[in-house]
MARFI-865140 format. One record per residue (C-alpha): residue number from 1; residue in three letters; y, z, x. Coordinates in Angstrom, 1 decimal, padded with zeros to 4 digits, always signed. Example, Ala and Ser with C-alpha at 12.3 -4.5 7.8 and 13.67 -1.06 7.14 Angstrom:
REM MARFI-865140
@tordo:1&nulum:Ala&v:-004.5&w:+007.8&u:+012.3;
@tordo:2&nulum:Ser&v:-001.1&w:+007.1&u:+013.7;
REM end
This chain:
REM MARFI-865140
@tordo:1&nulum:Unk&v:+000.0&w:+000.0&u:+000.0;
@tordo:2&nulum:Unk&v:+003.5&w:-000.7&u:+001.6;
@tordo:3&nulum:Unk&v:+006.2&w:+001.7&u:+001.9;
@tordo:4&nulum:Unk&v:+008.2&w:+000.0&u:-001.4;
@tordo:5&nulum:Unk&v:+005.0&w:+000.7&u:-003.9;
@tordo:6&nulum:Unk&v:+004.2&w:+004.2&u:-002.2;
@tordo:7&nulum:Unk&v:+008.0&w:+005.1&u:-003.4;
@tordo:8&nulum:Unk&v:+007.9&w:+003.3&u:-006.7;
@tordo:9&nulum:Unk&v:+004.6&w:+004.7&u:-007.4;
@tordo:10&nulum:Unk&v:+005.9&w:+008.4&u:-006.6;
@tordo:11&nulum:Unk&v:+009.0&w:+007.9&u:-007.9;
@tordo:12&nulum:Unk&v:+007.7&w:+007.1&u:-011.2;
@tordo:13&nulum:Unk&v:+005.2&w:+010.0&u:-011.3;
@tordo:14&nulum:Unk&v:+008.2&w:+012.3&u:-010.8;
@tordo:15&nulum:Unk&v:+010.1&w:+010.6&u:-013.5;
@tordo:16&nulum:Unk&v:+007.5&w:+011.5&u:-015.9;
@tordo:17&nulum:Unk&v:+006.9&w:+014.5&u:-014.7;
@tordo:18&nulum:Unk&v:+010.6&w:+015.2&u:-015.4;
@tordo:19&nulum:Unk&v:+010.5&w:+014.3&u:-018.9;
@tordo:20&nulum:Unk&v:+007.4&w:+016.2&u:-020.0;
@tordo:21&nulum:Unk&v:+010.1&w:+019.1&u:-020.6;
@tordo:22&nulum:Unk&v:+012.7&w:+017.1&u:-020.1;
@tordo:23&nulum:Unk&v:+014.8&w:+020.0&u:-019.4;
@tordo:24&nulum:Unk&v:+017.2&w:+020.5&u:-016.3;
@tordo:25&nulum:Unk&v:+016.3&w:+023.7&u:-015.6;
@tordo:26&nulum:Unk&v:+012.5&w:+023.2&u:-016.1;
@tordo:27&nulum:Unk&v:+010.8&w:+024.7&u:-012.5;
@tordo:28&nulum:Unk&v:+009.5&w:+022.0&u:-010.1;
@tordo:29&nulum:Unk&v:+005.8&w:+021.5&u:-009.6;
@tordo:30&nulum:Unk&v:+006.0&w:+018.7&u:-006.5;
@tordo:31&nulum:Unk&v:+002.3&w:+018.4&u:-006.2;
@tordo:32&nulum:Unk&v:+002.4&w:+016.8&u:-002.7;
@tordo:33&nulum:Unk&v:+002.1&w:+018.5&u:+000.5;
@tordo:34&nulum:Unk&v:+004.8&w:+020.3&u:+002.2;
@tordo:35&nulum:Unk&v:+006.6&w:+018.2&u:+004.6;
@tordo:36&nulum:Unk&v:+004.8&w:+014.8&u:+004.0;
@tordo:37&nulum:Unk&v:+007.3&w:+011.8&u:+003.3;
@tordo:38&nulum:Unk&v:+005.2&w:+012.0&u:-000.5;
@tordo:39&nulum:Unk&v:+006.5&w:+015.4&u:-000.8;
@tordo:40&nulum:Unk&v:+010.3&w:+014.2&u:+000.1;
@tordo:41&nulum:Unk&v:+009.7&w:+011.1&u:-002.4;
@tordo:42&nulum:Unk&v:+008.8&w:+013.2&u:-005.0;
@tordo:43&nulum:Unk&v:+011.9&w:+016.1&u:-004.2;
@tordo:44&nulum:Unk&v:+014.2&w:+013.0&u:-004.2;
@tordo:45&nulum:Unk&v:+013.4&w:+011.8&u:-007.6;
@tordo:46&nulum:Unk&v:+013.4&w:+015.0&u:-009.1;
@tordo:47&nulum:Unk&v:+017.0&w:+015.7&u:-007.7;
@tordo:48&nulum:Unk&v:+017.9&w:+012.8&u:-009.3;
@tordo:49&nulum:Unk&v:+016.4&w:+012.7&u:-012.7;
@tordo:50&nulum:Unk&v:+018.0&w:+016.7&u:-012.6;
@tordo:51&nulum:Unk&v:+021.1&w:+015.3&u:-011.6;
@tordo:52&nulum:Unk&v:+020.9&w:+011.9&u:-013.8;
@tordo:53&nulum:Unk&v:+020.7&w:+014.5&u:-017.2;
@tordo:54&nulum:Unk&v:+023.4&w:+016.9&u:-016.0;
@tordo:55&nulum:Unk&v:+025.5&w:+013.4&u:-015.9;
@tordo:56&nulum:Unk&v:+024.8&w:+013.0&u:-019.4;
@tordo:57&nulum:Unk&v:+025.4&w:+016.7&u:-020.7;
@tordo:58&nulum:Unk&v:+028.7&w:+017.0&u:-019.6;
@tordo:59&nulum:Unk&v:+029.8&w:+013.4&u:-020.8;
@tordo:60&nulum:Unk&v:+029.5&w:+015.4&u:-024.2;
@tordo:61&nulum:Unk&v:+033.2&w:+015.2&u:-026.1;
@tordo:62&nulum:Unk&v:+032.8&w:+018.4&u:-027.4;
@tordo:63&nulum:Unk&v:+031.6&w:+020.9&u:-024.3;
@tordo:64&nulum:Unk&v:+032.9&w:+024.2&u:-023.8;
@tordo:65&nulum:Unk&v:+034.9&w:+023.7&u:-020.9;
@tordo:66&nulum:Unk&v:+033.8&w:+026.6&u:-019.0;
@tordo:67&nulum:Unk&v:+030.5&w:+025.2&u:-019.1;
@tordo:68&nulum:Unk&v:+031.7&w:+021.7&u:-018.0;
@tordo:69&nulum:Unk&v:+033.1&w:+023.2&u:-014.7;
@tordo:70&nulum:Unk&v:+029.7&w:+024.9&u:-014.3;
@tordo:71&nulum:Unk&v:+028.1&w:+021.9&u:-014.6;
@tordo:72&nulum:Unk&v:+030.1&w:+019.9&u:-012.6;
@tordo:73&nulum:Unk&v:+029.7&w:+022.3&u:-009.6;
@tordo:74&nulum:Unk&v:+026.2&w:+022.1&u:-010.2;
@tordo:75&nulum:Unk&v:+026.3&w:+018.1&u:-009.8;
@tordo:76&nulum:Unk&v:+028.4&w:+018.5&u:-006.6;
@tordo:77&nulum:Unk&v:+025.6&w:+020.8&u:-005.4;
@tordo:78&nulum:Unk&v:+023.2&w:+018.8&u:-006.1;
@tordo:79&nulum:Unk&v:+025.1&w:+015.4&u:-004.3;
@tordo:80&nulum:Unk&v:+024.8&w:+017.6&u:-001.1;
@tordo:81&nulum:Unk&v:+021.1&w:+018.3&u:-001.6;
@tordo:82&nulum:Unk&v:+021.0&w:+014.6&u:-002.5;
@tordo:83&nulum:Unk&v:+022.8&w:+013.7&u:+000.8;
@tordo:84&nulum:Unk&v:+021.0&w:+015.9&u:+003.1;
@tordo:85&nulum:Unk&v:+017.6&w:+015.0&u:+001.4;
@tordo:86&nulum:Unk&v:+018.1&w:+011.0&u:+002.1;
@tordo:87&nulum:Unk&v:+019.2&w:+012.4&u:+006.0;
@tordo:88&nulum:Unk&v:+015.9&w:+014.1&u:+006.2;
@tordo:89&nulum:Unk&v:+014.0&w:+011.0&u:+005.2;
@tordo:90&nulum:Unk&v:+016.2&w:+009.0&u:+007.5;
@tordo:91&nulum:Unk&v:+015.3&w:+011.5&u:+010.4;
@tordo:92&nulum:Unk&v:+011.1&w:+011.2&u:+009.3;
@tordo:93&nulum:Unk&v:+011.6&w:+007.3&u:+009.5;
@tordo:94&nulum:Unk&v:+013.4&w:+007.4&u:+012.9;
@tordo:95&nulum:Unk&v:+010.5&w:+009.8&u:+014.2;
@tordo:96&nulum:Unk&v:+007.9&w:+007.8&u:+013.0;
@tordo:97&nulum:Unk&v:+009.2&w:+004.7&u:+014.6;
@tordo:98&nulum:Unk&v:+010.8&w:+006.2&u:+017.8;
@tordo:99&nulum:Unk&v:+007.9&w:+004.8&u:+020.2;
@tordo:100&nulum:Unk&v:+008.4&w:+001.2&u:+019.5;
@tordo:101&nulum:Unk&v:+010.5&w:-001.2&u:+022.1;
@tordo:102&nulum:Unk&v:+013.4&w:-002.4&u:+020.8;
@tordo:103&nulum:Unk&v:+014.1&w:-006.4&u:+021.8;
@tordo:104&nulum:Unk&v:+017.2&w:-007.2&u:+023.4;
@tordo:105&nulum:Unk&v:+018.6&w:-009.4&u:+020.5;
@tordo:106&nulum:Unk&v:+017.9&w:-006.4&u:+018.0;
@tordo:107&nulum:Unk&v:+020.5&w:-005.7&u:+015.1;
@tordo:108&nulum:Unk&v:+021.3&w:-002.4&u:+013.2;
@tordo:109&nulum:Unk&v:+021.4&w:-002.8&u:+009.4;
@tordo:110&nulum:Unk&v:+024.3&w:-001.8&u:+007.2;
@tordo:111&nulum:Unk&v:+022.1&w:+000.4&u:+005.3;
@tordo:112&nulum:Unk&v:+019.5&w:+002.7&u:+006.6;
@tordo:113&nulum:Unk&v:+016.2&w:+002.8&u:+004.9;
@tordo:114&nulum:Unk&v:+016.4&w:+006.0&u:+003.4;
@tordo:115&nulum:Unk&v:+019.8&w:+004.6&u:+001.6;
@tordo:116&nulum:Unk&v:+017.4&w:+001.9&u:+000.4;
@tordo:117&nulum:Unk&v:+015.0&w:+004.2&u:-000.9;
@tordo:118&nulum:Unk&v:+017.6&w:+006.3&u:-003.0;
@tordo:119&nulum:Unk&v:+018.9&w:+003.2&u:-004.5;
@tordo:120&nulum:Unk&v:+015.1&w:+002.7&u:-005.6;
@tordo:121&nulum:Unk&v:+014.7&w:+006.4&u:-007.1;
@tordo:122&nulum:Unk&v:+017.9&w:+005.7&u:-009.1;
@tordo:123&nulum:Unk&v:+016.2&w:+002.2&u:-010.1;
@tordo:124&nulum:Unk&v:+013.4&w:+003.6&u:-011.5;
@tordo:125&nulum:Unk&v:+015.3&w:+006.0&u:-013.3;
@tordo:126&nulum:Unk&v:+017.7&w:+003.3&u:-014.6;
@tordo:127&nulum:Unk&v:+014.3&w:+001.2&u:-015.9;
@tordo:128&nulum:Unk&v:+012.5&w:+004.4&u:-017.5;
@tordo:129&nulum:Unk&v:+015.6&w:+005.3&u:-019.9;
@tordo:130&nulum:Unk&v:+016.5&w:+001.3&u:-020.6;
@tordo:131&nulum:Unk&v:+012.6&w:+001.1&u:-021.6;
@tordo:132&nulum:Unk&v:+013.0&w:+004.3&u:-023.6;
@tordo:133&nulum:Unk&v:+016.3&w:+003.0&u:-025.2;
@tordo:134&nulum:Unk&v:+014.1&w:-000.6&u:-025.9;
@tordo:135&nulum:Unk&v:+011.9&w:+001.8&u:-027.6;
@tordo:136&nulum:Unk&v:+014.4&w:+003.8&u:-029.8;
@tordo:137&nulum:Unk&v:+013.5&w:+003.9&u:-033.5;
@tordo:138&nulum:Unk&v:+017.1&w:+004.5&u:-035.0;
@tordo:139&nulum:Unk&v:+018.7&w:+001.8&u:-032.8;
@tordo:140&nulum:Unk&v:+019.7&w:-002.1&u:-034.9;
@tordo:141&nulum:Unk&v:+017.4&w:-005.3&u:-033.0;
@tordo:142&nulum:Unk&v:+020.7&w:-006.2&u:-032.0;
@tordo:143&nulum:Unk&v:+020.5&w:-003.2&u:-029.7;
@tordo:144&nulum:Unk&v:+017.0&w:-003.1&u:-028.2;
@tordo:145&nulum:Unk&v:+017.5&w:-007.2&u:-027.7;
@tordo:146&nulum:Unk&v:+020.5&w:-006.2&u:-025.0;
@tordo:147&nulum:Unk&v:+019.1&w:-003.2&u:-023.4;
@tordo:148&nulum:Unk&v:+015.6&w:-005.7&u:-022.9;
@tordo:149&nulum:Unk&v:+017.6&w:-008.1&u:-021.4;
@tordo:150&nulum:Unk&v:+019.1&w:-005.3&u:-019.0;
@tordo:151&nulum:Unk&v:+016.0&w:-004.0&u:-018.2;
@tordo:152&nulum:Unk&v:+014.8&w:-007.8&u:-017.1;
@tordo:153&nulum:Unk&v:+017.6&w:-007.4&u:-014.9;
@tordo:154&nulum:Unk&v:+016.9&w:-004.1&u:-013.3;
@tordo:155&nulum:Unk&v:+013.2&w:-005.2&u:-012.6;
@tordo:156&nulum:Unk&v:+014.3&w:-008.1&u:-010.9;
@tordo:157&nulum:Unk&v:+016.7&w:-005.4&u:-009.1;
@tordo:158&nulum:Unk&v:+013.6&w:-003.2&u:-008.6;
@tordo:159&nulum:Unk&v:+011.8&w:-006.1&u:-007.0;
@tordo:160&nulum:Unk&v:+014.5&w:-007.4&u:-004.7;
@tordo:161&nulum:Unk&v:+014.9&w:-004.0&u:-003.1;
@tordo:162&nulum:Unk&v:+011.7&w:-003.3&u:-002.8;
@tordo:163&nulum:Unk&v:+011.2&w:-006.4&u:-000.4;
@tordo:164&nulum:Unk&v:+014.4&w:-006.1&u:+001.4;
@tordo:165&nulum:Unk&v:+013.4&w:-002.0&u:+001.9;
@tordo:166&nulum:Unk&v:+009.8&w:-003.4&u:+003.2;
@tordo:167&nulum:Unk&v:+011.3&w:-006.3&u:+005.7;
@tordo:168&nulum:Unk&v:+013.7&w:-003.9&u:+006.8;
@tordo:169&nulum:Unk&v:+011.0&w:-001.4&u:+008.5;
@tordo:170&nulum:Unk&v:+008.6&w:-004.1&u:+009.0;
@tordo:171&nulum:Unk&v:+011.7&w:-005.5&u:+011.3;
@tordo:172&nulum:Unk&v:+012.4&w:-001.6&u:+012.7;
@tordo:173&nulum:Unk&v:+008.7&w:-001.4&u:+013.3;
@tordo:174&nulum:Unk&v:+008.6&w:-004.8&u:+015.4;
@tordo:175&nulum:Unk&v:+012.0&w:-003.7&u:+017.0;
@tordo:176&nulum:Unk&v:+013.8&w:-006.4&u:+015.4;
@tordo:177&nulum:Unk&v:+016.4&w:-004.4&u:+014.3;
@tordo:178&nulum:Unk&v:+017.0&w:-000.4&u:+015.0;
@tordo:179&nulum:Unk&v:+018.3&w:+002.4&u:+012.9;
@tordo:180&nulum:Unk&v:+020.7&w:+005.6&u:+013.5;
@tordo:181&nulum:Unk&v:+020.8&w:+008.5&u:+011.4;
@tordo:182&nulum:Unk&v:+024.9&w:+009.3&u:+010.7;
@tordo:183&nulum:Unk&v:+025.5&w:+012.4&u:+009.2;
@tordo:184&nulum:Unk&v:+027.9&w:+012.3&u:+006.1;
@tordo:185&nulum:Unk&v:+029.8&w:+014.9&u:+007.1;
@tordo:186&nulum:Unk&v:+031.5&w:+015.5&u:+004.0;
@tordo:187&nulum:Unk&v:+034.6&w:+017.4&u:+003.9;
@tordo:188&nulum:Unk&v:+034.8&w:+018.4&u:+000.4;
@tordo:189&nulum:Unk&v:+032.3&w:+020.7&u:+000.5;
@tordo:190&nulum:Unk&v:+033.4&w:+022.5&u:+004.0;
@tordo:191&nulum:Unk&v:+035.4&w:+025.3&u:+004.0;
@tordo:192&nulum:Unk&v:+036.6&w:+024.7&u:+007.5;
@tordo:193&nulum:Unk&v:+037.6&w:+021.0&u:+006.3;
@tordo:194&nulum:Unk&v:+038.6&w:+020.9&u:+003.1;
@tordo:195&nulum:Unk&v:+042.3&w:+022.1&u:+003.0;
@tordo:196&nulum:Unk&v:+042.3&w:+023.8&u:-000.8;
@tordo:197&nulum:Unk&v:+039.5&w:+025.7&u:+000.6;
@tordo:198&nulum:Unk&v:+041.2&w:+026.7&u:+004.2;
@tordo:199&nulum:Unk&v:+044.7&w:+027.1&u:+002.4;
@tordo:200&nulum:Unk&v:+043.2&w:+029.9&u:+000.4;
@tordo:201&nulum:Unk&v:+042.6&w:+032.1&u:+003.3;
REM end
């Protein structure tokens, strides 16, 4: 299996897994070993399908706007977690491959694999609620007919990432191209960088 399907597979266990209590603060059973890229897959998606429905909660008109600003904190938090999470993969991936000779006429990509791979946990997310919304009983065919159509479109999506993601570290494995791991090093969330936070003092 390449490294495309391994996520997609994963990533779409964890999806489902999400939405058998389909509850943000429902506990987390990752059923993958500690420390294997499977277990990171898995904590990706989970993030994600977490963060995906806090998205939704606090697009709600009528909130309590003390619970908003909770909320919203709690998406910030989980960006960083996010963030550091697609790092750590990043870091596996430049492990894994850090034996192999790079050719002379190598290239860096714009995007590092990990990148990739996040844009393909939000992808499966993206085609699991279209689907559902394809599926909704209340909604008018003039509904499910555009949100099939979408969906068409984020399989193609699904597909053309997943082959780009697979060239790319068939190309890093080769030594075709190399890879970095940057640190984001957002400021926001830094107390000794973020000047509301350092004014305070």
């Amino acid at each position: 299996m390449n490294f495309s399907s391994l996520s997609y597979s994963i990533f779409e266990q964890a999806t489902k897994d999400y939405h058998v209590t389909d509850h943000v603060d429902a506990p987390t059973h990752n059923p993958y070993t500690l420390k294997t890229i499977e277990y990171y897959l898995y904590l990706k998606n989970r993030i994600d399908a977490v963060q995906w429905h806090l998205e939704d909660i606090i697009r709600n008109p009528s909130i309590n706007p003390v619970e908003a600003l909770a909320i919203k904190r709690r998406i910030d938090k989980s960006n960083q977690e996010r963030t550091d999470l697609v790092e750590l993969i990043d870091s596996y991936l430049l492990d894994l491959y850090k034996n192999v000779k790079i050719q002379p006429e190598a290239s860096i990509n714009t995007e590092s694999p990990a990148w990739a791979i996040d844009r393909l946990s939000i992808l499966t997310l993206k085609i699991y609620h279209m689907y559902q919304e394809v599926l909704r009983p209340d909604a008018d065919p003039e509904h499910k007919e555009r949100c099939e159509r979408k969906l068409a479109v984020l399989s193609e999506q699904k597909n053309d990432l997943s082959v780009a993601l697979d060239q790319l570290l068939a190309d890093i494995e080769e030594g075709k191209k190399y890879m970095k791991v940057y640190k984001q090093m957002k400021m926001y969330n830094d107390p000794a960088l973020n000047p509301v936070l350092y004014g305070k003092k």
